[in-house]
C-alpha positions as CSV (number, residue, x, y, z in Angstrom):
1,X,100.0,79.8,94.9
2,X,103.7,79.3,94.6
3,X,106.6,81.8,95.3
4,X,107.3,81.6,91.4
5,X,103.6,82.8,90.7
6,X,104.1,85.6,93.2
7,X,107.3,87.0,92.4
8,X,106.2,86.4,88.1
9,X,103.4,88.9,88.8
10,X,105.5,91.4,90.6
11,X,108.2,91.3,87.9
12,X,105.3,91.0,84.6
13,X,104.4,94.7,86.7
14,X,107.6,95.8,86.5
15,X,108.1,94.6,82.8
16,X,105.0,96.3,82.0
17,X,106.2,99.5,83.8
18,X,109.9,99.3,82.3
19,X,108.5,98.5,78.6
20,X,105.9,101.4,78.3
21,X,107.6,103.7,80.0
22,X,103.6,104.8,81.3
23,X,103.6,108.2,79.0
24,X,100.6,110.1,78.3
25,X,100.4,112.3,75.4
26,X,97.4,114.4,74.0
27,X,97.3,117.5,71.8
28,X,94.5,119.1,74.1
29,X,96.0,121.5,76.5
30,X,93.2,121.4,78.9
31,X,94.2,117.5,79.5
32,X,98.1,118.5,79.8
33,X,97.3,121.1,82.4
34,X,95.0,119.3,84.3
35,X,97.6,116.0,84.3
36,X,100.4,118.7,85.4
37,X,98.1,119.9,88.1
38,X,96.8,116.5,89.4
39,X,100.2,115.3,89.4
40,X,101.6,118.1,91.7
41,X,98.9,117.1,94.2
42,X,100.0,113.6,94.0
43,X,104.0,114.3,94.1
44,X,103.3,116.7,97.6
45,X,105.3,114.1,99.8
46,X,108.8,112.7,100.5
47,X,107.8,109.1,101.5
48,X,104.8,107.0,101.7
49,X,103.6,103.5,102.7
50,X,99.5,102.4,100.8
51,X,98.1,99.1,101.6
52,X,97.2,97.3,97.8
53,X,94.7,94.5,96.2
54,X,96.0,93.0,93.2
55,X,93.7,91.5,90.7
56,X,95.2,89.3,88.0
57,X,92.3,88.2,85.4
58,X,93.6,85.3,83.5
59,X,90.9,85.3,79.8
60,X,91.5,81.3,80.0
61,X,90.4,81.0,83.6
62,X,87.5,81.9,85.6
63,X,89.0,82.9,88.5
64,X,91.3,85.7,90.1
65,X,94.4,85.9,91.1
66,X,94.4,87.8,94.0
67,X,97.0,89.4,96.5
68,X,97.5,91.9,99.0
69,X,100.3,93.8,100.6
70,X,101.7,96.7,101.3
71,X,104.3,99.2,99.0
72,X,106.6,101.6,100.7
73,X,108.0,104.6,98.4
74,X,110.7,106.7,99.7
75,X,111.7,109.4,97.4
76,X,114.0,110.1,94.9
77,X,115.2,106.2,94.7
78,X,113.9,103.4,97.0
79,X,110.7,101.2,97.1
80,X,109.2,98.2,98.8
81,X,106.8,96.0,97.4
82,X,105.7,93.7,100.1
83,X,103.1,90.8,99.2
84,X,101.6,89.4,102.3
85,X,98.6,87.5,101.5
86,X,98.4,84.5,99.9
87,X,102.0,84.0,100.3
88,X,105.1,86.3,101.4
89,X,107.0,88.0,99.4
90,X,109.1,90.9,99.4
91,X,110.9,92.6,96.6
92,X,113.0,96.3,97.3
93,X,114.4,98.4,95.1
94,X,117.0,101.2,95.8
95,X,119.3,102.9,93.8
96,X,122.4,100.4,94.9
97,X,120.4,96.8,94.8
98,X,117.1,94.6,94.0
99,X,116.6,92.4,96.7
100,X,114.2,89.8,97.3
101,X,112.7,87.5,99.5
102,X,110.1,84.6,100.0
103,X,108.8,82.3,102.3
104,X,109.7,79.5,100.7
105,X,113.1,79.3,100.6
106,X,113.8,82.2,103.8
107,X,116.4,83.5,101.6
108,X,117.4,86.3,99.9
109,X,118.9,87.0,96.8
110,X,120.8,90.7,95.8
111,X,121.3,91.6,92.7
112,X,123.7,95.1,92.0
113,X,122.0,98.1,90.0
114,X,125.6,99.1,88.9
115,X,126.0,98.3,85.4
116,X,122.7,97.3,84.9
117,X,120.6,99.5,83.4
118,X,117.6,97.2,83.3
119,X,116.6,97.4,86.2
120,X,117.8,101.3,87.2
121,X,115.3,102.2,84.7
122,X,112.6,100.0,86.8
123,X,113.3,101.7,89.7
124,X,112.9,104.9,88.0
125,X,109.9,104.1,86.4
126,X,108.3,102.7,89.4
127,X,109.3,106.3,91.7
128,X,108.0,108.6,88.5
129,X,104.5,106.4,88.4
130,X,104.0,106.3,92.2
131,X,105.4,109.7,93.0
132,X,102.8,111.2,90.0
133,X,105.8,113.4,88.0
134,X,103.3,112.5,84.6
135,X,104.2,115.4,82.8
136,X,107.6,114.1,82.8
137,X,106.2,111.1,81.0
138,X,104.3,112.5,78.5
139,X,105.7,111.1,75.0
140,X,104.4,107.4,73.9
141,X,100.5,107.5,75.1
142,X,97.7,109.4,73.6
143,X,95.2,110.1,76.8
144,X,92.0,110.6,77.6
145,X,89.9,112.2,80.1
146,X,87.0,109.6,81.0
147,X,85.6,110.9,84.1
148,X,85.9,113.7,86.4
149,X,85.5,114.0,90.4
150,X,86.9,111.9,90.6
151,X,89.3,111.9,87.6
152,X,89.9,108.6,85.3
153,X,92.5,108.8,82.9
154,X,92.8,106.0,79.9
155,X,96.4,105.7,78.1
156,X,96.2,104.3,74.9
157,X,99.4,103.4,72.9
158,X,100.5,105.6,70.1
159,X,101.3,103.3,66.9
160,X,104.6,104.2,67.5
161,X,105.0,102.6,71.1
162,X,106.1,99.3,70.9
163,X,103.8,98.3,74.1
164,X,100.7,98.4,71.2
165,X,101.8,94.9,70.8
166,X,100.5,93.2,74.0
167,X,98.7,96.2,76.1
168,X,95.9,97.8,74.9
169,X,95.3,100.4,77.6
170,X,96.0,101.5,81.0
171,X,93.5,103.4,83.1
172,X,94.2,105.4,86.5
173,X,91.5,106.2,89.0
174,X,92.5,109.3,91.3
175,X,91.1,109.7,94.9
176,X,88.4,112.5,95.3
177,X,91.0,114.4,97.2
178,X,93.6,114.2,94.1
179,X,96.3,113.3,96.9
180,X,97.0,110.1,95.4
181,X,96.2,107.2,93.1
182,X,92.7,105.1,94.0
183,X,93.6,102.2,91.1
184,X,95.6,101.2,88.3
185,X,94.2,98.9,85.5
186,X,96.1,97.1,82.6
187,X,94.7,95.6,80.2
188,X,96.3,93.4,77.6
189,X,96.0,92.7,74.1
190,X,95.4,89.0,74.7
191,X,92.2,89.9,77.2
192,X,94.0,89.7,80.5
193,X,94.1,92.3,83.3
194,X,96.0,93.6,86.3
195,X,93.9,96.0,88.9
196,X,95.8,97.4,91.2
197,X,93.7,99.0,94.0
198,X,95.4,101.2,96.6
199,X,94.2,101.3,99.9
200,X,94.9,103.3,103.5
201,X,97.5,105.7,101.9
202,X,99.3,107.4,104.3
203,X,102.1,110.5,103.7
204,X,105.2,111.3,105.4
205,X,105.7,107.9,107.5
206,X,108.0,108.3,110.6
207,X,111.5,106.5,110.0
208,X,110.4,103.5,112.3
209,X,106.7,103.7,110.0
210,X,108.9,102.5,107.1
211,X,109.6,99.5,105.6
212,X,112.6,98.5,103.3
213,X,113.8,95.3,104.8
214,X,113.1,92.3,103.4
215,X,111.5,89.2,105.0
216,X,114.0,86.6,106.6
217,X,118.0,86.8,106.4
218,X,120.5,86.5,104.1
């Protein structure tokens, strides 16, 4: 795999992120509730750094596309996406810059958030999603409740939600403890999916625990 194919994926994430604007909406109040509740559990932390599997199923071909890495999330504004395995690549976000690196090249490349509202609305996407504020996000999705203990969640888009046109749902797996997320699955219109799986979570990192450097020098 290429850096192209790596940094692609991260960035058809974000798009995905950015264009839905992950919102869930349902007229039951027992779902709203529980989605406010579950997602004060989750937001109980200032920073984090999870270990992740993603899963890319392609409908044309028979195998995955797999890679694994590690995702830093300091709140309110910064995060890290960092893609070890098959290639490097890192990508982080703050409230000032994007910046990214691969292996490939060993450089990096900056771009400003000033003045571009593109991608400040990525990064606040990605810190809502990942620091589980959902009730702030609850406009554009109609949800349902597929399974409890642990809790799976299915956001469907509304007819009004212009992300109808290539996603056809997005499901969330909790962890037993509600704490966090345990999986993330998107699933297009076209028949491809993303699964992201989250893996050795760990709250309130010490300073030097933290990650938001990328790889290699500018």
């Amino acid at each position: 795999m290429c850096k192209y194919t790596a940094s692609l994926m991260f960035f058809g994430l974000v798009l995905l992120f950015f264009t839905t604007v992950l919102s869930a909406a349902d007229e039951s109040p027992d779902v709203t509730n529980l989605l406010r509740r579950l997602g004060e559990n989750v937001s109980a932390f200032k920073n984090l750094k999870t270990e992740f599997i993603q899963e890319k199923d392609l409908a044309i071909f028979r195998n995955k596309i797999i890679l694994k890495g590690r995702i830093f999330l300091q709140k309110p504004d910064k995060i890290a996406w960092h893609v070890d395995e098959p290639v490097r690549y890192s990508v982080v976000i703050t409230d000032k810059s994007i910046r990214q690196w691969d292996e490939d090249t060993n450089r990096v490349q900056e771009t400003a958030l000033s003045g571009n509202p593109v991608f400040q609305n990525v990064l606040n996407q990605l810190t809502v999603w990942f620091s589980g504020n959902y009730v702030s996000l609850m406009k554009d999705y109609d949800v349902r409740l597929l399974q409890k203990s642990p809790h799976v969640f299915e956001f469907i888009p509304k007819k009004t939600n212009a992300a109808g046109k290539f996603i056809k749902g997005i499901t969330i797996s909790l962890r037993e403890d509600e704490r966090y997320l345990k999986q993330i699955r998107i699933l297009e219109i076209g028949g491809d999916s993303t699964t992201i799986i989250f893996k050795n979570t760990i709250f309130d990192v010490p300073a030097e625990g933290l990650n938001f450097e990328v790889k290699g020098r500018v």
